[in-house]
C-alpha positions as CSV (number, residue, x, y, z in Angstrom):
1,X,295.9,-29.9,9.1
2,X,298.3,-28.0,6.9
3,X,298.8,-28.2,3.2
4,X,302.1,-29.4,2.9
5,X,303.4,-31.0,5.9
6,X,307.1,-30.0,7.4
7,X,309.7,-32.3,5.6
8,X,310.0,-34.5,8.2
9,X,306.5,-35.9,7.6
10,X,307.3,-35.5,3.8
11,X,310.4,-38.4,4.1
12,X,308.1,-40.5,5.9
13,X,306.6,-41.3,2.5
14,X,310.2,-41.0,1.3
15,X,309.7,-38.1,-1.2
16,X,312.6,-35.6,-1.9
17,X,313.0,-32.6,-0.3
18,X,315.1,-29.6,-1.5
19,X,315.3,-26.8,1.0
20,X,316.8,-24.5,-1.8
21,X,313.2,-24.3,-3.4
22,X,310.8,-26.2,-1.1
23,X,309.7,-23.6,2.1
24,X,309.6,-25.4,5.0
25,X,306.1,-25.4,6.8
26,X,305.8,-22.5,9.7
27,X,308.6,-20.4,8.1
28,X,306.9,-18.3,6.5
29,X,309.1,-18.2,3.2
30,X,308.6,-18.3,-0.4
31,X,310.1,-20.6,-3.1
32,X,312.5,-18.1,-4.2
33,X,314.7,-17.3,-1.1
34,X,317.8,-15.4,-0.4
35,X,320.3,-17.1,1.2
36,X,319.9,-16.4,4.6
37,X,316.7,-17.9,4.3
38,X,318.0,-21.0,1.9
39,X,320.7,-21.7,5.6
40,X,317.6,-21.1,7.7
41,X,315.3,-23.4,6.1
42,X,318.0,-26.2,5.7
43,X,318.7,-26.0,9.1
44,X,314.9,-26.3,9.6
45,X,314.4,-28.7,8.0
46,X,317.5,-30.6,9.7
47,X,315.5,-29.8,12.7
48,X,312.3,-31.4,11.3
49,X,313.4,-34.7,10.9
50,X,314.6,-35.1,14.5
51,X,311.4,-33.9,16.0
52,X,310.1,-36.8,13.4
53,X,312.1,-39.3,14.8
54,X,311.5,-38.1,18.4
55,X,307.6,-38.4,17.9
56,X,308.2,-41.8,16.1
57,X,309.7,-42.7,19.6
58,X,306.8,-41.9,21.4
59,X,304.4,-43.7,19.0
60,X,306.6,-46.8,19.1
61,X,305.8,-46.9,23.2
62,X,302.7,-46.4,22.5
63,X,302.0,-49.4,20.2
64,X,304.2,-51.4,22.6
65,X,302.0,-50.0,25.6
66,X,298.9,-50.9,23.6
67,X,299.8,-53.6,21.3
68,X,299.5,-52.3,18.5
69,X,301.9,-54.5,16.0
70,X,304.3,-53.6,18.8
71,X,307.3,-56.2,16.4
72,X,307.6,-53.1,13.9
73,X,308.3,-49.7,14.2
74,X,305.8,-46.6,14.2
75,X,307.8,-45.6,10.6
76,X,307.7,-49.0,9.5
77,X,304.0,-49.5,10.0
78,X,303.7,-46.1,8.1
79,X,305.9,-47.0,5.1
80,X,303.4,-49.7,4.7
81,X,301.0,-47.7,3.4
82,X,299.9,-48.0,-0.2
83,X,298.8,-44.6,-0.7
84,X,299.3,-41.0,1.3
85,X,296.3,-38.4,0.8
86,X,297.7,-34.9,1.3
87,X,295.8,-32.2,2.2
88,X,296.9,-29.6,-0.7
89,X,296.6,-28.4,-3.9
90,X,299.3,-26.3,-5.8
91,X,297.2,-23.7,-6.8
92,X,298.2,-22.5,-3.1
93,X,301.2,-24.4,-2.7
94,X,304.6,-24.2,-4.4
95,X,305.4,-26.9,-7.0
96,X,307.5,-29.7,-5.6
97,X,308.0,-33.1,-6.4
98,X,306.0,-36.0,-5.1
99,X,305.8,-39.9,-5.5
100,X,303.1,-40.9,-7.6
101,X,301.2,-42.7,-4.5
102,X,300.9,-39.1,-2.7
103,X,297.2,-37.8,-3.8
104,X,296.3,-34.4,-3.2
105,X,293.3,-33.4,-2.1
106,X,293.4,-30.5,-0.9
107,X,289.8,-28.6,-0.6
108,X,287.7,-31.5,0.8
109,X,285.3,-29.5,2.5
110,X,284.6,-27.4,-0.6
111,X,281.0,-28.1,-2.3
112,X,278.5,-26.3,-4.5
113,X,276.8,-23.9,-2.2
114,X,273.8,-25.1,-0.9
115,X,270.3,-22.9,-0.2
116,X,270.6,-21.1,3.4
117,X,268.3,-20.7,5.9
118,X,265.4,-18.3,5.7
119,X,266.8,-15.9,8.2
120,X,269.8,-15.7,6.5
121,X,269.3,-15.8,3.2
122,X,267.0,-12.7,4.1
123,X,270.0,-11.1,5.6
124,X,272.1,-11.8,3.0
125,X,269.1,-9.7,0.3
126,X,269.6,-7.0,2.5
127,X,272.8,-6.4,2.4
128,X,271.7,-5.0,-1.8
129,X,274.7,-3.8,-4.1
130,X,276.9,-3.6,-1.3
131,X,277.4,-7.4,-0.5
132,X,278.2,-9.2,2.5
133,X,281.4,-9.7,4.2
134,X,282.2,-13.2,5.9
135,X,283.9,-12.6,9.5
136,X,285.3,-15.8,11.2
137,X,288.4,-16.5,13.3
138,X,287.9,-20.3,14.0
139,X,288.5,-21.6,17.5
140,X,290.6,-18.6,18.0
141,X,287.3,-16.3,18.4
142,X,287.0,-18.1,22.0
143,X,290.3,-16.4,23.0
144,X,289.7,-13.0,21.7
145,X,289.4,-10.4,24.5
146,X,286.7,-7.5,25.0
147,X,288.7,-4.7,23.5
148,X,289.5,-7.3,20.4
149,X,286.3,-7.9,19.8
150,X,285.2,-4.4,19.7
151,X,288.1,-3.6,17.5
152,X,286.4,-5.7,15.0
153,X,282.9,-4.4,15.8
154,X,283.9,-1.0,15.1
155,X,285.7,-1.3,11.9
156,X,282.4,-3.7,10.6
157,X,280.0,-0.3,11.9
158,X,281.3,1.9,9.6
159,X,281.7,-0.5,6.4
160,X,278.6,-0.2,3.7
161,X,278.5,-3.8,3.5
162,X,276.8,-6.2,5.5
163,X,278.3,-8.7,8.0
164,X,278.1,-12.4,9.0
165,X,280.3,-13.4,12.2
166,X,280.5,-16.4,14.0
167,X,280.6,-15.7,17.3
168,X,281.1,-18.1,20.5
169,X,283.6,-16.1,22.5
170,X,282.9,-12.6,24.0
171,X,279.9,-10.2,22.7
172,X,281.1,-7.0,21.5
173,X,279.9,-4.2,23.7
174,X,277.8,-2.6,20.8
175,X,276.5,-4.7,18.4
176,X,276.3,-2.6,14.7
177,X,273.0,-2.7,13.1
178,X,275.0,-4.1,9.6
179,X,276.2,-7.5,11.9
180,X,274.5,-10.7,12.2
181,X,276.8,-12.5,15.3
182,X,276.2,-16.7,14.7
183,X,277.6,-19.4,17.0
184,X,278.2,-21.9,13.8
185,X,278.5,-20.6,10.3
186,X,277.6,-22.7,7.2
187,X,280.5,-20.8,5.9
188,X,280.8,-22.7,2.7
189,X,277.2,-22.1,1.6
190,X,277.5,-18.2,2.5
191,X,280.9,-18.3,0.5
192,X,278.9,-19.5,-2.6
193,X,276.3,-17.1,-2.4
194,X,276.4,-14.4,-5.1
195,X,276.2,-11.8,-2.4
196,X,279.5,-13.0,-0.7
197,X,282.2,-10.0,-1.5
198,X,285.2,-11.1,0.7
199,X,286.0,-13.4,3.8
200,X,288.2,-12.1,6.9
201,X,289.6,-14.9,8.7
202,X,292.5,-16.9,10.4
203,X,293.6,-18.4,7.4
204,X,292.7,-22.0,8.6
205,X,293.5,-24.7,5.3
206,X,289.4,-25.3,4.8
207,X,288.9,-22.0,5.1
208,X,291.3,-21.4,2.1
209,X,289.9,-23.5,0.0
210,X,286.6,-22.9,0.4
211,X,287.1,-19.4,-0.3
212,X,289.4,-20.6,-3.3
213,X,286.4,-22.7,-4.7
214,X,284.0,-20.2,-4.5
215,X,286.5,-17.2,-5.9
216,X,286.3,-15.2,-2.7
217,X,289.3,-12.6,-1.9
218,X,290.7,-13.2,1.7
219,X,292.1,-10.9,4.3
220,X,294.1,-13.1,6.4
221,X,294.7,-12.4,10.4
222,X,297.1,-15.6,11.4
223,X,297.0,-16.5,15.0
224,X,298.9,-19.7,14.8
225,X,300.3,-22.8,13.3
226,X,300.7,-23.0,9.3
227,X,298.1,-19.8,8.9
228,X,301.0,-17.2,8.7
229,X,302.4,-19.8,5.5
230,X,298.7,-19.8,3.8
231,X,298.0,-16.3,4.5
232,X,301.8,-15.7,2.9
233,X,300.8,-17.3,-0.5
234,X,297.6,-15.7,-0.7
235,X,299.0,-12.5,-0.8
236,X,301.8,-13.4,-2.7
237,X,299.2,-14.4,-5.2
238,X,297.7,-11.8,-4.8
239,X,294.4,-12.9,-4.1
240,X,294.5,-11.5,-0.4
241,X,295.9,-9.1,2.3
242,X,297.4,-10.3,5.4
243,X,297.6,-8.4,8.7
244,X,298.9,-8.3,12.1
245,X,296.6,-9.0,14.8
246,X,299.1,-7.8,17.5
247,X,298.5,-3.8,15.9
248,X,295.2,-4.2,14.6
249,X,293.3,-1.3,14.5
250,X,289.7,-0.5,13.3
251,X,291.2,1.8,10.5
252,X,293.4,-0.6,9.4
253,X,291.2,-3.2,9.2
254,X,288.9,-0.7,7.3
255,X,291.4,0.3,5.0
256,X,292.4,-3.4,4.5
257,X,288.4,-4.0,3.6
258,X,288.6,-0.6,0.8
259,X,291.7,-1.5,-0.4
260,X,290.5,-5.1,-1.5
261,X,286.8,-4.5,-2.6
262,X,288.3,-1.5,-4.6
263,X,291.1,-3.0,-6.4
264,X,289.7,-5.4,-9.1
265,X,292.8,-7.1,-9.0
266,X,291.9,-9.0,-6.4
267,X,288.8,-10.2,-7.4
268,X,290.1,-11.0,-11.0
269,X,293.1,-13.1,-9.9
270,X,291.2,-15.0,-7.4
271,X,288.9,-16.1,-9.8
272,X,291.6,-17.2,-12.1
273,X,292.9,-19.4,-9.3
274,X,289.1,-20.9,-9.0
275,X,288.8,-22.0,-12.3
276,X,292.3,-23.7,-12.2
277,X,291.3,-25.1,-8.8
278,X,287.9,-26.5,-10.6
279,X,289.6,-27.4,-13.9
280,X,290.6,-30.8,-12.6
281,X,289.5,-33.9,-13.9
282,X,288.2,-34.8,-10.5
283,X,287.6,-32.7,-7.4
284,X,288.6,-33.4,-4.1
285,X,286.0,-34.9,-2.9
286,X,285.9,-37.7,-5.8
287,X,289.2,-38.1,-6.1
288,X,289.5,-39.5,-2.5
289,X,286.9,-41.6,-3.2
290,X,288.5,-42.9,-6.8
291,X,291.7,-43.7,-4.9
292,X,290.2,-45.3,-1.5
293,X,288.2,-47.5,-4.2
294,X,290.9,-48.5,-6.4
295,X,293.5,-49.2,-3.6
296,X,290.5,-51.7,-2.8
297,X,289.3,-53.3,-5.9
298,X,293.2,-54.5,-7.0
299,X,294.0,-55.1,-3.3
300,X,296.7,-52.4,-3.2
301,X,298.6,-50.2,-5.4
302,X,302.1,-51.3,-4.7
303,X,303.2,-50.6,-8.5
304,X,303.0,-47.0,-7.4
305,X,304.9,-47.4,-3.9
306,X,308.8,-46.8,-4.5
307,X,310.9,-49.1,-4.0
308,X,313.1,-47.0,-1.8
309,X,311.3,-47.8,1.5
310,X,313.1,-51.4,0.6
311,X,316.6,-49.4,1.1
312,X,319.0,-48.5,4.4
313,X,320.0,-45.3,5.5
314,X,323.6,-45.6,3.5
315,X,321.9,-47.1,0.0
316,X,319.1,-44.1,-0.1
317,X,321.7,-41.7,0.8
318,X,323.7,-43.3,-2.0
319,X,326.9,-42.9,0.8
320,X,328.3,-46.1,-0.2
321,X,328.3,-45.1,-4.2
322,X,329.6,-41.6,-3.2
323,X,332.2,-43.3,-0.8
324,X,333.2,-45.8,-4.0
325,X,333.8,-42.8,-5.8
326,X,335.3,-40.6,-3.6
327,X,337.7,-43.6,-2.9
328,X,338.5,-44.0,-6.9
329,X,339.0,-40.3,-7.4
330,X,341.5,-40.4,-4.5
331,X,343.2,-43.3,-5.9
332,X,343.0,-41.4,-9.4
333,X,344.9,-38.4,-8.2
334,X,347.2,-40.4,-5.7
335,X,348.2,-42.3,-8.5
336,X,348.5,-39.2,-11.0
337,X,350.6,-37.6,-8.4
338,X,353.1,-39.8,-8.3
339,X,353.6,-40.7,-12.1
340,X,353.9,-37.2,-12.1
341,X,356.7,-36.9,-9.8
342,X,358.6,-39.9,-11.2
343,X,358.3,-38.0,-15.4
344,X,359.4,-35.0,-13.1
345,X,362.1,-36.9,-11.8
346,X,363.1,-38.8,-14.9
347,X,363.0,-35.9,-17.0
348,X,364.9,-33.8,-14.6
349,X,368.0,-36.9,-14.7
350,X,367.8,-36.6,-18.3
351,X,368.5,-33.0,-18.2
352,X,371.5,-33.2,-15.4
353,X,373.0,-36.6,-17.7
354,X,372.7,-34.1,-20.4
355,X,374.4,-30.8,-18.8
356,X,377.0,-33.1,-17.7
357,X,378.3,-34.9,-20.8
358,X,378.1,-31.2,-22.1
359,X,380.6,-30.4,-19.5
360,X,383.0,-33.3,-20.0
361,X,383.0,-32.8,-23.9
């Protein structure tokens, strides 16, 4: 799931959304935009609350098909809700405004490292000064072709480190001696292990965090959905490097490897965005727990859901205040118009009564 999801989602709960500083999801863009982005991502986000209201459509025939509390709407059932959980945290994200019944919580997955397996833990010692390198592409390392996968074998044969990949697609045609190929990863426990230098991945939301948590740099290789916009603030952040799987080569991929593990900066500001992510009064984890709990000891937390799910389309929108107003400012100058025109008018008759008994004296 993403971090922060496409506006459309975001008005479900009826928080505000400003395209001038909020990125939409899957654009790509930063909080700071120029304005060709600013008219993109407004028209975007235009765009995402249509598609919301189409797959609302869908949902409300399913209820009916199903019924499931087919006498209200699919939006209706959801503005029900007492409390949203989002899956984010603004040490990745970009600040933005939220109701005070939306609880991030972001980073669910991410735990204190637990003790690995002996095998591994043995490869992990092995790896000495030089540290191990996390490989894993998610589902997407299914997809990946022969020549991909020895793309990625080569570069990993001629780094000094050591190499953990999970592996459940094709075999590279060589496997390097430094490599230690795994159908499922305990990739949260090998992030957490002192040994653990820097992940390589698709940029997937646990994935992030994890690596957040445990103050790993990331290189990030986005293959789909919201990983181009996590992999986009990493490196902004600079915590990360993100590449292009289309043109990846084993030497860039190599140099991407050098250029991270040698550069302290990487290392230092990740850390810095762990302990922010861990100074929190409680983690994720906890924090769901806190909120699932309380919404169930007082029966609801409805002094925390805003009251404009109890408004229409034209009182949210304020249209019929903006209408008043527009309709009093028209009246205003209307009315200023034409006392002007009747001084002008008077004032001009007092000038031509003047010029005239000027004449006949």
């Amino acid at each position: 799931m993403p971090a922060i999801p496409p506006s459309g989602g975001i008005r479900m709960y009826c928080n505000p959304v400003n395209p001038a500083y909020s990125p939409e999801l899957f654009t790509g863009y930063l909080h700071q935009m120029t304005f060709t982005q600013r008219l993109k991502n407004t028209i975007y986000s235009i765009f995402q609350r249509q598609l919301s209201k189409i797959t609302y459509r869908y949902l409300d025939e399913l209820k009916q098909k199903y019924n499931i509390n087919p006498e209200i709407s699919t939006f209706e059932t959801l503005s029900q809700a007492e409390i949203w959980f989002i899956y984010g945290n603004f040490v990745l994200d970009f600040p933005r405004p939220y109701q005070p019944n939306v609880i991030s919580v972001g980073g669910i997955t991410a735990n204190p490292a637990r003790p690995l397996a002996k095998d591994l833990e043995d490869f992990m010692q092995s790896s000495g000064n030089n540290g191990i390198i996390v490989f894993s592409m998610g589902s997407y390392v299914t997809a990946m072709d022969t020549h991909m996968v020895d793309v990625f074998a080569d570069a990993f044969a001629k780094l000094p480190q050591n190499v953990i990949s999970k592996s459940a697609g094709q075999p590279p045609t060589t496997l390097p001696a430094n490599v230690k190929m795994l159908e499922w990863l305990p990739q949260n426990d090998i992030l957490g292990h002192p040994k653990t230098r820097l992940l390589i991945c698709q940029c997937g939301i646990n994935s992030v965090f994890e690596a957040i948590y445990h103050g790993i740099p990331v290189i990030c290789i986005p293959v789909q959905s919201d990983q181009w916009d996590n992999a986009k603030r990493l490196e902004v952040k600079g915590v990360g490097l993100q590449l292009d799987l289309r043109s990846l080569t084993s030497d860039v991929l190599i140099q991407a490897v050098e250029t991270v593990l040698r550069n302290d900066s990487y290392q230092s500001k990740m850390s810095r965005l762990s302990n922010i992510f861990h100074d929190e009064h409680l983690p994720a984890p906890q924090r769901t727990v806190y909120w699932m709990e309380k919404v169930v000891r007082h029966g609801g937390v409805s002094h925390l859901r805003t009251s404009a799910f109890d408004l229409n389309v034209i009182q949210y929108s304020l249209i019929d205040v903006y209408s008043f107003l527009g309709i009093v400012m028209l009246v205003s100058v209307v009315t200023f118009i034409y006392l002007w025109i009747l001084l002008c008018r008077f004032a001009s008759r007092c000038c031509y009564t003047k010029r005239e008994r000027q004449k006949t004296e």
